[in-house]
Backbone bond lengths (Angstrom), bond angles and torsions (degrees), N, CA, C in turn:
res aa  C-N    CA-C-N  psi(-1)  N-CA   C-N-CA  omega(-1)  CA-C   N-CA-C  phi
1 X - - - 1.444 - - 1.528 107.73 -
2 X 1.420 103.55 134.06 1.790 101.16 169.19 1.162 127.96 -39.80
3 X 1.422 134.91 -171.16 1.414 150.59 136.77 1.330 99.13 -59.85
4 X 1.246 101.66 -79.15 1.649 109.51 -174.81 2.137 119.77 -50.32
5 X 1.290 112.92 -36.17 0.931 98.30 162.87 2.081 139.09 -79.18
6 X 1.627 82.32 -0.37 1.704 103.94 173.15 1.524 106.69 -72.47
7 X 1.070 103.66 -60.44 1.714 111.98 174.19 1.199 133.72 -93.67
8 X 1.584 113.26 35.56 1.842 119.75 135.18 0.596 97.24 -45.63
9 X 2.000 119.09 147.74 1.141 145.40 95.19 1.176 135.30 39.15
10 X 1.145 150.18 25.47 1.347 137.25 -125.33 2.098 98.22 -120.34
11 X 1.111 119.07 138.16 1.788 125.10 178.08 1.635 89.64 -137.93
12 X 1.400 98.11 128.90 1.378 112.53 176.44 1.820 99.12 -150.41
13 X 1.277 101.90 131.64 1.262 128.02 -165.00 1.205 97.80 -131.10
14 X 1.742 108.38 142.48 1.427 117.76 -159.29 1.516 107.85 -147.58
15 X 1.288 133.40 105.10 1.567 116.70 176.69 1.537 110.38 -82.98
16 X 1.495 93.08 138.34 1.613 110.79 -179.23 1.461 104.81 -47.91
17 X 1.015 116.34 -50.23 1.782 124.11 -161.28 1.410 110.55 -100.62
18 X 1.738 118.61 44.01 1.472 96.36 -169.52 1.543 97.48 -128.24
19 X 1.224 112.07 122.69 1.589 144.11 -145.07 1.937 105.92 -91.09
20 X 1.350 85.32 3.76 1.449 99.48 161.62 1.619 126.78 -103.38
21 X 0.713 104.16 -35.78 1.143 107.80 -170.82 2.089 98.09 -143.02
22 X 1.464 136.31 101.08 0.874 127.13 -166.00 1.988 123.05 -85.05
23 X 1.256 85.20 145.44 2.128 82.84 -164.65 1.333 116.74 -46.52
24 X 1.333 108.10 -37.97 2.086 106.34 167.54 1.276 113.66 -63.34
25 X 1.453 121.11 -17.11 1.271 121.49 168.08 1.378 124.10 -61.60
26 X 1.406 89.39 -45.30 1.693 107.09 -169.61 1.613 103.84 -82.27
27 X 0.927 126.24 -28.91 1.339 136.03 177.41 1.628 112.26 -75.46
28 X 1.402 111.35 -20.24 1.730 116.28 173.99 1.408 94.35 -95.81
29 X 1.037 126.00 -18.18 1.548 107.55 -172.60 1.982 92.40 -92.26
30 X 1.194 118.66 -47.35 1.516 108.34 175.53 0.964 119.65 -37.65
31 X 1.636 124.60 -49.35 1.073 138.81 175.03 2.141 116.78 -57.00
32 X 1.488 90.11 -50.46 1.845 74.65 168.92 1.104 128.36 -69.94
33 X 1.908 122.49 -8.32 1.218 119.99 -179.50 1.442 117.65 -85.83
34 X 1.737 110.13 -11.10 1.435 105.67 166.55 1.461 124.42 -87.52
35 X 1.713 94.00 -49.10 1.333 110.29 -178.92 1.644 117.14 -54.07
36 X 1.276 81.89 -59.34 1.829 87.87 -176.47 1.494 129.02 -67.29
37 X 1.702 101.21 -48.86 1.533 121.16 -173.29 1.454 121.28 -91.78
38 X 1.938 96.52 -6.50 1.393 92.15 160.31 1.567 105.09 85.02
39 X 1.331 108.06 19.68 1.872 97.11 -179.77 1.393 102.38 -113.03
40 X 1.477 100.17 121.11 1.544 103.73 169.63 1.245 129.16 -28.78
41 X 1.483 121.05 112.99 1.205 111.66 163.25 2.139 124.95 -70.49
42 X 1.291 99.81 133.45 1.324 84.45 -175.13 1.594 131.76 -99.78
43 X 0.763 109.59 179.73 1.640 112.38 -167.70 1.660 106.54 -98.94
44 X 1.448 123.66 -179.64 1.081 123.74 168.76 1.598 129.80 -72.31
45 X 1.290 78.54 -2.51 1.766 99.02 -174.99 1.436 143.36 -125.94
46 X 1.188 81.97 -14.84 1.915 121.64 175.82 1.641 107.65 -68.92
47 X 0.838 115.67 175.12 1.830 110.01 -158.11 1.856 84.77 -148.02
48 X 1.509 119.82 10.76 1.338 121.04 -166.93 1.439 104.44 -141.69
49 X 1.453 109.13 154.45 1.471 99.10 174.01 1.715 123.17 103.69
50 X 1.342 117.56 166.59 1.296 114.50 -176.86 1.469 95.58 -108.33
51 X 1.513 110.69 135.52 1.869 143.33 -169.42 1.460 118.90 -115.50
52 X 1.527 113.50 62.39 1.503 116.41 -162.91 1.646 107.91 -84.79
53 X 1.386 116.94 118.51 1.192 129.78 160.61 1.224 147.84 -100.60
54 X 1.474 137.94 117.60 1.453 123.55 -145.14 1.400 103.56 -116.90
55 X 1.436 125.05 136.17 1.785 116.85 -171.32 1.473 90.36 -130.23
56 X 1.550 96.52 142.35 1.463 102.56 -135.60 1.941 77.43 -107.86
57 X 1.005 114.41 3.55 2.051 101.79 -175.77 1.897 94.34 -120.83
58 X 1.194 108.37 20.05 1.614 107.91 -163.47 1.549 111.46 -115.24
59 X 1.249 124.79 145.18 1.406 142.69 -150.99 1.574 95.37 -108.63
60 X 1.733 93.74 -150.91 1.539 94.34 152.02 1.153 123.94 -98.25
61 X 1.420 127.80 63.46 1.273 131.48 -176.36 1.450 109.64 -130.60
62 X 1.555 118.85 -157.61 1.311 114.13 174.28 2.161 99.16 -130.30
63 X 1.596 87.60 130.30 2.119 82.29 164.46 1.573 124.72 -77.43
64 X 0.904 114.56 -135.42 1.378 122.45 -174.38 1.680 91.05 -128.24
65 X 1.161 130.80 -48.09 1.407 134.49 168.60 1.350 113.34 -39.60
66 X 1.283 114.79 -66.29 1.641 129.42 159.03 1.917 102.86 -18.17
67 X 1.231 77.81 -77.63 1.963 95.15 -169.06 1.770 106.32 -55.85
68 X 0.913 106.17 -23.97 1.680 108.48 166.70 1.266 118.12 -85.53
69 X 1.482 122.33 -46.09 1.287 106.18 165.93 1.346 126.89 -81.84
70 X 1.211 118.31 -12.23 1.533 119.96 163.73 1.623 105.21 -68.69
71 X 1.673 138.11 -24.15 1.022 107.27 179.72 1.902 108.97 -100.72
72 X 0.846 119.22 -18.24 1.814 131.50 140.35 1.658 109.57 -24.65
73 X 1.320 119.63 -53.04 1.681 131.80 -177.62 1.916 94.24 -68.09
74 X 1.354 108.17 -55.04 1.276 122.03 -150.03 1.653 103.01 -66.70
75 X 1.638 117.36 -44.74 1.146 117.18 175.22 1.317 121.02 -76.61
76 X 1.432 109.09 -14.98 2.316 102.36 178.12 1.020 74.63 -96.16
77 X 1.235 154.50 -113.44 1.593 137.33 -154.09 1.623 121.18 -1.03
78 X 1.587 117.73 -65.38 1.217 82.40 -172.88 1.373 117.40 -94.28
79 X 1.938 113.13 -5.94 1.872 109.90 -157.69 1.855 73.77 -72.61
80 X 1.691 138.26 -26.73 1.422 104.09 -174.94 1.041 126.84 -96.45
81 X 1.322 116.04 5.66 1.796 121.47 173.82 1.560 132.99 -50.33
């Protein structure tokens, strides 16, 4: 994998309670995509990187929290691109 393809962008949102796919799950796989695959984890401020968020009343669906911080991700991403 590139440099450059390590440090996309990446927003990944995860519901605590979602019976599909379980949050330690999702949280080991975040984890192999930094640890292992080498993709930046990103910061709160960084415009690069993978941005894992966990909502702790959420299924497999999406909240309104979600949708706010996904559009929070969406605007420093692109107003700094």
């Amino acid at each position: 994998m590139t440099s450059q393809a390590k440090s996309l962008p990446l927003f990944w949102g995860h519901g605590q309670q979602d019976p599909l796919l379980s949050f330690s799950e999702a949280q080991g796989s975040a984890r192999f995509m930094t640890q292992d695959l080498g993709i930046v984890p990103a910061t709160t401020e960084s415009t690069s990187g993978l941005e894992f968020h966990g909502y702790a009343d959420v299924a497999h669906n999406v909240s309104e929290r979600e949708l706010s911080d996904l559009g929070a991700w969406l605007e420093r991403v692109i107003l700094n691109a």
